[in-house]
N, CA and C atoms as an extended XYZ file, in Angstrom:
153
Properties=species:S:1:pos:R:3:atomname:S:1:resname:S:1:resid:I:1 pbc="F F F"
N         0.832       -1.181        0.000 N   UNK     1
C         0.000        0.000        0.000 CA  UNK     1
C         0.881        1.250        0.000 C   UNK     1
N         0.804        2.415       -0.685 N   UNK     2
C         1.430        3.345       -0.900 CA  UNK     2
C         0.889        4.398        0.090 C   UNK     2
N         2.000        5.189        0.650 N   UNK     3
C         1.539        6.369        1.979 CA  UNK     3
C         1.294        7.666        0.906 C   UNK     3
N         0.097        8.353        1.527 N   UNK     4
C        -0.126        9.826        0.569 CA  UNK     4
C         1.807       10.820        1.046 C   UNK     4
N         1.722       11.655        0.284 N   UNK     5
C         2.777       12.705        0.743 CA  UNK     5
C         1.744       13.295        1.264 C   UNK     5
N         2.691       14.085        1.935 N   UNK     6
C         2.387       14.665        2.905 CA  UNK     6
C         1.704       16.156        2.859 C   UNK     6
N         3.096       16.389        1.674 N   UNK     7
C         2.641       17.990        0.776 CA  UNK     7
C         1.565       18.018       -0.331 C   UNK     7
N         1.132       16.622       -0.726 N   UNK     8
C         0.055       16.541       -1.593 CA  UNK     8
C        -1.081       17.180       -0.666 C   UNK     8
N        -1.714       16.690        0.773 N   UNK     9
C        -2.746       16.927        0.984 CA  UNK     9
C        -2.802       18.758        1.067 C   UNK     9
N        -1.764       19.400        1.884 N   UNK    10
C        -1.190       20.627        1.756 CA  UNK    10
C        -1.598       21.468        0.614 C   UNK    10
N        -1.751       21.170       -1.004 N   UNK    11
C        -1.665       21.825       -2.168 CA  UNK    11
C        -3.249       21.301       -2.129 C   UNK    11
N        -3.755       20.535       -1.518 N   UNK    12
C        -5.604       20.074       -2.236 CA  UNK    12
C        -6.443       21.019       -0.977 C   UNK    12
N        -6.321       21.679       -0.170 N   UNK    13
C        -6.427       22.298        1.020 CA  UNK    13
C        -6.475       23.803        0.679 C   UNK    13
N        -4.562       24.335       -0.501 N   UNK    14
C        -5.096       25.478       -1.056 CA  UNK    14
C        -5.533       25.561       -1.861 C   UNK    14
N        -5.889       24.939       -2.661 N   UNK    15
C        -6.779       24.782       -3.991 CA  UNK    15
C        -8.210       24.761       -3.533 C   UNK    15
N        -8.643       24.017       -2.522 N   UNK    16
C        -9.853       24.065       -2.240 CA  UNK    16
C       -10.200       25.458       -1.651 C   UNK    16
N        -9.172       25.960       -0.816 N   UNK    17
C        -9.829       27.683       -0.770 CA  UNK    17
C        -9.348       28.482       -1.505 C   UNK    17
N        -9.106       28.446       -2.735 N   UNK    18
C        -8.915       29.256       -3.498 CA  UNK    18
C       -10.042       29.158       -4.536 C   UNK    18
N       -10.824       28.175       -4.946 N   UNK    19
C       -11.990       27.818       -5.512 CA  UNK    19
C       -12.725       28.366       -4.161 C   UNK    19
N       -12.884       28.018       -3.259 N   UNK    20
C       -14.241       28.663       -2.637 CA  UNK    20
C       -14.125       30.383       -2.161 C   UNK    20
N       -12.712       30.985       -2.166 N   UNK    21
C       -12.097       32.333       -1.915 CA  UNK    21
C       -12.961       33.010       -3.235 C   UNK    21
N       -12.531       32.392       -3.933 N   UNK    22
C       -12.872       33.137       -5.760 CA  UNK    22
C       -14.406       32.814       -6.478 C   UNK    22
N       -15.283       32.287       -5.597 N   UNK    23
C       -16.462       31.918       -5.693 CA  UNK    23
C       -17.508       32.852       -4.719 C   UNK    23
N       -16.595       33.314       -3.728 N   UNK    24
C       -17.628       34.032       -2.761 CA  UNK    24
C       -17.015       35.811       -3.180 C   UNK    24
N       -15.858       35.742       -3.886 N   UNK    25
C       -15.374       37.026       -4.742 CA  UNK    25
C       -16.525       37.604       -6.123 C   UNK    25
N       -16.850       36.266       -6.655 N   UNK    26
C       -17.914       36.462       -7.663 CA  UNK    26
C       -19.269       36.457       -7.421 C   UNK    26
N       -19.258       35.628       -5.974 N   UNK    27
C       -20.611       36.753       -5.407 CA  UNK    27
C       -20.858       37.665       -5.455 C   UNK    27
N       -20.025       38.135       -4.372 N   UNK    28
C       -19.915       39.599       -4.151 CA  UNK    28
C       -20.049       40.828       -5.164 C   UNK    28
N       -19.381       40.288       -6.040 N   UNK    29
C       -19.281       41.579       -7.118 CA  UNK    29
C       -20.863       41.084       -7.602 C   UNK    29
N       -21.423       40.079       -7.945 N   UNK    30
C       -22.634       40.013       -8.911 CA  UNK    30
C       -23.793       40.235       -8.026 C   UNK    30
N       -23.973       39.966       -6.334 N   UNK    31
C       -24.942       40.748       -5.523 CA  UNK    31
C       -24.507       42.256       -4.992 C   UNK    31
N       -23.664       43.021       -5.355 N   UNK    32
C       -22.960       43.962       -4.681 CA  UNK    32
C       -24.163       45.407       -5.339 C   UNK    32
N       -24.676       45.522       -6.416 N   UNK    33
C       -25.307       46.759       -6.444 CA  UNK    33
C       -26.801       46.417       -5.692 C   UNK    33
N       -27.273       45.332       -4.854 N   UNK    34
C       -28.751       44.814       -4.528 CA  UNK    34
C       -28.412       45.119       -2.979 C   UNK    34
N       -26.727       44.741       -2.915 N   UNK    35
C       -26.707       44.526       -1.609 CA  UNK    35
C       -26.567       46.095       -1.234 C   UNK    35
N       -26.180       47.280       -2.024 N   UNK    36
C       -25.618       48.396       -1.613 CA  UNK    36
C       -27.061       49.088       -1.651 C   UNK    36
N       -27.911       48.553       -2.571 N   UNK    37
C       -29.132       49.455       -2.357 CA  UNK    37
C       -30.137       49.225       -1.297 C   UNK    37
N       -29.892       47.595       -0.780 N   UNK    38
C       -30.733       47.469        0.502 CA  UNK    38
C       -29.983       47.750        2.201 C   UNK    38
N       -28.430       47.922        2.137 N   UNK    39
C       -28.212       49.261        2.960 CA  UNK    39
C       -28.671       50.282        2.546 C   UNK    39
N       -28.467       50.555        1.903 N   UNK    40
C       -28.757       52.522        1.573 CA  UNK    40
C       -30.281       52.457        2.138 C   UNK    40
N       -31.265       51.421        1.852 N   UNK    41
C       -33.121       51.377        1.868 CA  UNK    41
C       -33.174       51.373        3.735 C   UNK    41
N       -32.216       50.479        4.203 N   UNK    42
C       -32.074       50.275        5.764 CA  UNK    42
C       -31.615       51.544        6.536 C   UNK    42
N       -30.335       52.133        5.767 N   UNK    43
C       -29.976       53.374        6.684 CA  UNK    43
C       -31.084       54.873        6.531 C   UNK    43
N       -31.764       54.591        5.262 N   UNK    44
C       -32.976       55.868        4.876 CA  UNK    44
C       -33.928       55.635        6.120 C   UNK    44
N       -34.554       54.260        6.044 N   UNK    45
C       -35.242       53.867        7.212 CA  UNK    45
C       -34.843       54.174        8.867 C   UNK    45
N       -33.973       54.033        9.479 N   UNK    46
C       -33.408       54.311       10.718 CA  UNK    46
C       -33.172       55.564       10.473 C   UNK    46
N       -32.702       56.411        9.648 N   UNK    47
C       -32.779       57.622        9.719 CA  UNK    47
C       -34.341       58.654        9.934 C   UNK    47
N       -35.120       57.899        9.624 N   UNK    48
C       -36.596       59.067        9.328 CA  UNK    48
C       -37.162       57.954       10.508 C   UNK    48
N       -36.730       56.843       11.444 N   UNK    49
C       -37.211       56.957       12.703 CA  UNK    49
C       -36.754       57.292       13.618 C   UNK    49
N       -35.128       57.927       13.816 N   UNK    50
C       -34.468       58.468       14.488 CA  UNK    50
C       -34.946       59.916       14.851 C   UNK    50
N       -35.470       60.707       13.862 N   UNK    51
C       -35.590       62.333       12.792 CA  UNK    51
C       -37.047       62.568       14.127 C   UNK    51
């Protein structure tokens, strides 16, 4: 039976967060004008019940 290296599991570890790093990057940018307008809708709101 052959032993894994050691540095193999090491390189599948950054690969795996670099696929999920660069997946939650392309979120971001593709919800980012929904997400900026429902702050902006939240801070209008707390503002005119603060006022």
């Amino acid at each position: 039976m052959k032993k894994k290296a050691r540095g193999q599991s090491s390189i599948e570890y950054v690969i795996i967060f670099a696929v999920i790093a660069a997946a939650l990057i392309a979120v971001a940018v593709m919800f980012s004008p929904k997400i900026r307008s429902a702050i902006g809708g939240l801070s209008g709101s707390i503002r005119g019940q603060v006022q």
